[in-house]
C-alpha positions in Angstrom: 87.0 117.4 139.1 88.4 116.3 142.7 89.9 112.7 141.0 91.3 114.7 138.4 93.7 117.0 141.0 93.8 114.0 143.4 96.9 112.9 141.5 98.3 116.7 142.9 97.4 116.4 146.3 98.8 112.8 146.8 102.2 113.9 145.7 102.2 117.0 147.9 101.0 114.5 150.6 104.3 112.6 149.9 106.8 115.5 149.2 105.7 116.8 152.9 107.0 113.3 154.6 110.6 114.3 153.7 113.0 111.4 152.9 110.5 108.5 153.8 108.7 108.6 150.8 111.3 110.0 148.4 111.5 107.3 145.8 107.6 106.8 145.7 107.5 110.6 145.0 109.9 110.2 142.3 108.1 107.3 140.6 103.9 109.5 141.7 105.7 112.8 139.8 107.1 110.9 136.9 104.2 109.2 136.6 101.9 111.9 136.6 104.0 114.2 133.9 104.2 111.1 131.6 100.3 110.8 132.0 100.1 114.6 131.4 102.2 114.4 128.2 100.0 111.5 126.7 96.9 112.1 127.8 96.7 115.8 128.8 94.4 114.7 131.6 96.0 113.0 134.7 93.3 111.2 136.8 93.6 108.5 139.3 92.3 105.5 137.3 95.2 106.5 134.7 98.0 106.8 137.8 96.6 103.6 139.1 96.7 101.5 135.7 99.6 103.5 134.9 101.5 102.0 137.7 100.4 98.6 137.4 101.9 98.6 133.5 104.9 99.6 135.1 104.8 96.8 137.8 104.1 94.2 135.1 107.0 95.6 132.9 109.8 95.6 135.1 111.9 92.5 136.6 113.9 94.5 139.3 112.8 93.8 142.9 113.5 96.7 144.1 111.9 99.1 141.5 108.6 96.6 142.0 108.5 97.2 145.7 108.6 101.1 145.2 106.0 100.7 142.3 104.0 98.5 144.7 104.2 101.0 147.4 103.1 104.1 145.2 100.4 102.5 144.2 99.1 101.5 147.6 99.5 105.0 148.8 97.6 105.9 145.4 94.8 103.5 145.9 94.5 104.3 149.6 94.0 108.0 149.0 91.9 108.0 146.1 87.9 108.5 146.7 85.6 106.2 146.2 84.2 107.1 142.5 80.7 107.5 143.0 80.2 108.7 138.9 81.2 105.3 137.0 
């Protein structure tokens, strides 16, 4: 149940630094409702593949170094899943 609302607590992690990581909490919540929408459970495997599509997909530099960033600051809060 923890990876499930992991997706939760990252964001509010990022909402509470203010400015500095405004556009990765755009792309984290936008991310995390489309998952929600689609798959009705939002997990951190589906943020983290989720986000890679979405690097893959898009040519802008910009918009990949945000996507890039999100999904470092994904991958380095999520715990280690121990229940493969």
């Amino acid at each position: 149940m923890q990876q499930q609302s992991s997706g939760n607590v990252i964001l509010q992690h990022l909402m509470s630094a203010g400015d500095l990581y405004a556009s990765e909490t755009e792309v984290l919540g936008a991310t995390i409702r489309q998952i929600a929408m689609s798959q009705g459970q939002v997990t951190n495997k589906a943020i983290i593949l989720h986000l890679i599509k979405q690097l893959d997909n898009t040519s802008d530099v910009v918009q990949q170094d945000i996507l890039r960033h999100t999904l470092e600051l994904v991958v380095g809060r999520t715990p280690d899943d121990l229940h493969i």
